[in-house]
Residue, then its C-alpha position, 0 to 999 in steps of 0.5 A: x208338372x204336366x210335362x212331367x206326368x207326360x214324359x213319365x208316361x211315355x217313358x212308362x210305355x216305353x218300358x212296358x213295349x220292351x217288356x212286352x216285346x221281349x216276353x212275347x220273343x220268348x214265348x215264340x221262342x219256347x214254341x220253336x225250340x218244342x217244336x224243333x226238340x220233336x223234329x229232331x226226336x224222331x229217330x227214337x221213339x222213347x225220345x220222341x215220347x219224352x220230347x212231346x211231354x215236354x214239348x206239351x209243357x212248353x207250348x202251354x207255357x209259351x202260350x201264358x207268356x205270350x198272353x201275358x205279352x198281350x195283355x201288357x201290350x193293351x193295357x199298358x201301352x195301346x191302353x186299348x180298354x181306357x175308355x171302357x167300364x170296370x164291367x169290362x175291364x173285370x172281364x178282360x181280368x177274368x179272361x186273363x187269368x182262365x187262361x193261367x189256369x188253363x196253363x197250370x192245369x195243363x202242365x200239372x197233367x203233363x208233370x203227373x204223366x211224366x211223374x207216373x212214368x218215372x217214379x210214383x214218389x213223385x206223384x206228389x208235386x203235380x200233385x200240390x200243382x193240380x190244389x193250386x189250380x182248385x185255389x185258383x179256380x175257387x179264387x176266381x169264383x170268389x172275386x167273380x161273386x164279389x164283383x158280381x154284386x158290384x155290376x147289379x148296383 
């Protein structure tokens, strides 16, 4: 049986290691390709105006897929926190997921820019993007005050 639970678990990382891998290939490949889409951008200037907004929202979501890249990469295959609290674990969670809505907060701004530019009718998603961000915002604020309790125990 515990050979088993072994091969499960290796096998188990040897997954989360090629998805891991393979997420944080893409988020460097958004970043290039961002960075390559101004560099070429450059000879018009509204084209240049439409390459930063998008590159704006690249790089942010490049750089949420490649935290999560990180974050499987420590958890679940160098399981760098396996010997660490819940105190500490909550805390790597609660970083985890600031960094989320940093990005949903970042790119809603962007589409609202984007948005305000081409047709004020479509104010409305990034709009809905900016409420989700306040969910989850509030939703962390309420997992951190229920957890809170759980620490001064």
């Amino acid at each position: 049986m515990n050979k088993l639970k072994y091969l499960t678990e290796k096998i188990s990382r040897a997954v989360y290691l090629c998805i891991s891998l393979s997420l944080g290939i893409i988020s460097l490949a958004m970043i290039i390709y961002a960075i390559f889409d101004i560099l070429t951008s450059f000879h018009d200037r509204a084209l240049l105006a439409t390459a930063l907004l998008d590159a704006i929202g690249l790089i942010v979501i490049g750089m949420a897929v490649f935290d999560v890249s990180k974050f499987l990469l420590e958890e679940e295959v160098l399981d760098v926190h396996a010997n660490k609290t819940n105190v500490t674990r909550r805390a790597t969670l609660v970083k985890f997921l600031t960094i989320i809505i940093i990005a949903i907060f970042l790119e809603s701004l962007v589409n609202l820019f984007a948005a305000a530019k081409k047709d004020i009718s479509l104010l409305i998603y990034p709009t809905l993007l900016i409420f989700v961000g306040v969910l989850f915002v509030i939703g962390l604020g309420v997992y951190q005050k229920l957890t809170q309790e759980e620490d001064n125990q």
